[in-house]
N, C-alpha and C positions, 0 to 999 in steps of 0.2 A: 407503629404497626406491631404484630403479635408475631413473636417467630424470627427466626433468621432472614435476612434478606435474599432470594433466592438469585445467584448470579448464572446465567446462561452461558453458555462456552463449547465451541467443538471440541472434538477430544483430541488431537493432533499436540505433540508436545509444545511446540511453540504456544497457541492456540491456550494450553492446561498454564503453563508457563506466566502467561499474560492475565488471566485468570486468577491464579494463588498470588499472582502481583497485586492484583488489586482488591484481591480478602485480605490482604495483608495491610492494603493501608488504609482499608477501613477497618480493620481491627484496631490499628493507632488511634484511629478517632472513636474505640466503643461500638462500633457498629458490627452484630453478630453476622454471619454469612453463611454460605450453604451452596458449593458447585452442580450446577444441574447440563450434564454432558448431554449435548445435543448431535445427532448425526446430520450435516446438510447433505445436499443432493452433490456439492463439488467433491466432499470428500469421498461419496460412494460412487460416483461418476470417473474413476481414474484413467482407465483404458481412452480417453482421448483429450484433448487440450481443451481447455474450456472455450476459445474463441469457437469452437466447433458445434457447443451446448448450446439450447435455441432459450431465449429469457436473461434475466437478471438475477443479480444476488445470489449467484450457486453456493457462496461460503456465509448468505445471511438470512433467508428468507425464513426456513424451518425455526431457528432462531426466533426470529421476529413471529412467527406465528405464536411461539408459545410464549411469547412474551404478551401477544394482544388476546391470549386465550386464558391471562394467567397463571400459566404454570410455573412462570419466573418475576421478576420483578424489574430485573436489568441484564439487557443484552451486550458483553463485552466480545466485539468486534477488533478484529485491524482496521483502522478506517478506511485503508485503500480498496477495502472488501467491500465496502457501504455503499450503497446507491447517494447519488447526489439528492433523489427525491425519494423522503421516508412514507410509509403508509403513513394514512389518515389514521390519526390518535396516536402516532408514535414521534419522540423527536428524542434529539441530543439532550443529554443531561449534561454529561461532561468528555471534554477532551485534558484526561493527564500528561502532564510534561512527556515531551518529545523525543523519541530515539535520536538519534544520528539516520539521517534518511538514506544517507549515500548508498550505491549501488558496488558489492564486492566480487571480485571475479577469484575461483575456486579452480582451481587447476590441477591435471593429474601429475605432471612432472615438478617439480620444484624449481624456482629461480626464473620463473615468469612474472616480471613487474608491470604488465598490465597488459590491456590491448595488442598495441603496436609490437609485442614483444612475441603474440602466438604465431606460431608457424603456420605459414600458406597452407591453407586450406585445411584447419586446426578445424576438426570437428567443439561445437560451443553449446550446450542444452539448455535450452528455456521454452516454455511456453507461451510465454509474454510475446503479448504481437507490437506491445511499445516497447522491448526489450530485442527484440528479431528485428525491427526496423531500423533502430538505432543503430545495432551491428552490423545490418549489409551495408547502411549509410558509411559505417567506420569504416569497415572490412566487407568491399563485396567478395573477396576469397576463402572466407570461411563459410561451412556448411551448416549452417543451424539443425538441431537434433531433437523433436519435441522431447523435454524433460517434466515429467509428474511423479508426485510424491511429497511427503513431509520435508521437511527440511533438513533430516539426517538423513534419510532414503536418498535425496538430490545428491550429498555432498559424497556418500558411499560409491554411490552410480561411477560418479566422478574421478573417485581416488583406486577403485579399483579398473577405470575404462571399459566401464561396461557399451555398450553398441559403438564401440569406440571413443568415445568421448574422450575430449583434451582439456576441456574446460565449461563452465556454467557460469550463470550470472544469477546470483540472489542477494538480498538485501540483504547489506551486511550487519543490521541490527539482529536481526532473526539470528544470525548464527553468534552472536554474542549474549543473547540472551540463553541460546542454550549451550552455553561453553565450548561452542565450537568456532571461536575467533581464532585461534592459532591454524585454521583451515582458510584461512584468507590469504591468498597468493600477494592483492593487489586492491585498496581502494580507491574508487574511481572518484574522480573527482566531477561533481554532478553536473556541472558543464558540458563535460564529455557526453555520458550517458545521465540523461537526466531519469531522477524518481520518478514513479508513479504517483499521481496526488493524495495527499495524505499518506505515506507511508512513513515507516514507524515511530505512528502513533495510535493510538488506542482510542475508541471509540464507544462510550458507553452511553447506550440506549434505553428507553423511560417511556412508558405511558404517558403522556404529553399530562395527565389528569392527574397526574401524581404526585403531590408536593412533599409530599412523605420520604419517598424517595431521593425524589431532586433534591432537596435537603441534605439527605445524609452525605449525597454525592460529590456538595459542592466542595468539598477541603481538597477534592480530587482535579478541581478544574486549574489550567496553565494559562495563562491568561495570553501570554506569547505564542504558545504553540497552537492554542484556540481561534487565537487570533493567523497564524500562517496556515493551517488547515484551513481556516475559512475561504482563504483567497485563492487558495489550491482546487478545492472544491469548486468553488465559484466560475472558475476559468473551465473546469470540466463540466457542470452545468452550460454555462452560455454556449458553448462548443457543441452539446445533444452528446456527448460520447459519454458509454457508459464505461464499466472500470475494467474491460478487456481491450477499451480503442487504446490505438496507437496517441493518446496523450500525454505527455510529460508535465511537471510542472515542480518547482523547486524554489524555496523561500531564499532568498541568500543576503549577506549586508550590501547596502546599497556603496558607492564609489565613494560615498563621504564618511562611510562607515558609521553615518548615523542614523538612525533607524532600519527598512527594512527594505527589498525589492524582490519583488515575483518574476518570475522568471517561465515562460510558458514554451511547451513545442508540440509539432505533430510532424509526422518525418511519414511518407508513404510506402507502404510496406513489403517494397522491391527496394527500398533505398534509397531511390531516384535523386528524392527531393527530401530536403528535411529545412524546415522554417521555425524559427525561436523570436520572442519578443518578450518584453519588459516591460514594466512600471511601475513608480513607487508606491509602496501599500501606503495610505492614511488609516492610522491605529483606533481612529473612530468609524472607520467602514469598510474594513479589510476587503469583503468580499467585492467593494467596485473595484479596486482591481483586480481581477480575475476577469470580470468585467471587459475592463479596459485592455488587456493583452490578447483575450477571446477576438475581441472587435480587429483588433492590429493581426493577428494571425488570418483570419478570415479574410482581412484583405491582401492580402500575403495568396490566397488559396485553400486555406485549410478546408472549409467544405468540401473542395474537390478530392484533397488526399484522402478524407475521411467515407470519401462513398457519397457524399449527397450533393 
């Protein structure tokens, strides 16, 4: 192809962050590039929590438009932002090795080692309705606090107690990518509060017609992490939940420590109830499991916790 390759990215620094991450290791490989900063509708929509926005894909759609209008060539995403179902004529090119997915808690006072440690009725901000569920489920005595903003805006809110706030919950890769790990009070361990599907990992997006691209892309693909996103995905597919429900899901070693196991939940979003299942991925079709924990959750309830 003529030209740089054009990479798509919102402008939010994590978002820029993840972006010059991946000009940079297609630079390794010879491959010219070129950021093309996109505004979505979740970043200009702040004034309320996205479970509130009516549609899909707030942090992906604009993206993806100019990616099937050509403006860009490839759409670099957080995968947990990604709809499980792509437009017609767009698909995955590649998923790059995997953050650490765990979930980190950011607190205003110092010397809080996790959950169990906030103080009764400890104001917590997120906007995540699988991150709010999870919590009353822990903790029905703390006051959840919708929290929007970049991922420095969130951690500042926090450390200064703005609307009072005593703590938050954000991925703790995001604040490691942008040098704000020594702001982690307490990593959670995914059990407890399990991930969103697919989080941190990265999502890079292709006109499905484009070999050109796909190509340049492939030195970027994890074959492990491709593989644990898929079944992550997959459990959030068979489930209808898009990437505001109350889903969890979380790749972890299996009991024999040999190979891999999924880990699935939906927790209802007063607390009430919260339901987790399991099965072992097979590395030639990751995605039936996702599959197979959807099925076992559902008979468990999950459609009813979910609204349908």
């Amino acid at each position: 192809m003529s030209g740089p390759l054009k990479l798509g990215t919102r402008g939010s620094k994590l978002a820029l962050w993840q972006a010059q991450w991946v000009q940079a290791e297609l630079m390794r490989y010879g491959v010219a590039t070129e950021l093309v900063i996109i505004t979505t509708r979740g970043d200009a929509e702040v004034d309320r929590p996205l479970h509130q926005l009516e549609g899909k894909g707030f942090f992906t759609k604009e993206i993806e438009d100019a990616l099937r209008d050509r403006r860009i060539d490839v759409a670099v995403h957080s995968l947990k932002d990604l709809p499980t179902h792509l437009p017609d004529g767009l698909a995955l090119g590649a998923v790059p090795e995997r953050g650490d997915p765990a979930e980190a808690l950011v607190t205003r006072a110092d010397g809080v080692t996790g959950i169990p440690a906030l103080a009764r009725g400890a104001k917590v901000g997120t906007s995540s309705l699988r991150r709010v569920a999870q919590l009353r489920y822990l903790r029905p005595d703390l006051e959840i606090v919708a929290l929007r903003g970049n991922v420095p805006t969130r951690v500042q809110k926090v450390r200064e107690g703005r609307d009072g706030l005593d703590a938050a919950l954000l991925a703790g890769v995001g604040l490691e990518r942008l040098g704000l790990a020594d702001r982690i009070a307490a990593r959670l361990d995914p059990l407890e509060v399990m991930p969103a599907p697919g989080q941190g990992a990265l999502g890079l997006e292709l006109r499905a017609d484009n070999r050109t691209v796909r190509a340049a892309l492939a030195p970027l693909e994890h074959a492990a992490s491709a593989g644990a996103v898929a079944a992550e995905r997959s459990l959030l597919a068979a489930l209808g939940g898009g990437c505001q429900a109350p889903v969890a899901a979380f790749v972890g070693a299996r009991d024999s420590g040999l190979g891999a196991r999924l880990f699935g939940r939906v927790t209802a979003l007063d607390g009430s109830v919260q339901i987790t299942a399991s099965a072992d991925i097979d590395e030639s079709d990751p995605a039936a499991a996702g599959v197979a924990v959807a099925g076992l959750l559902q008979a468990q309830g999950a459609s009813r916790l979910l609204g349908r």
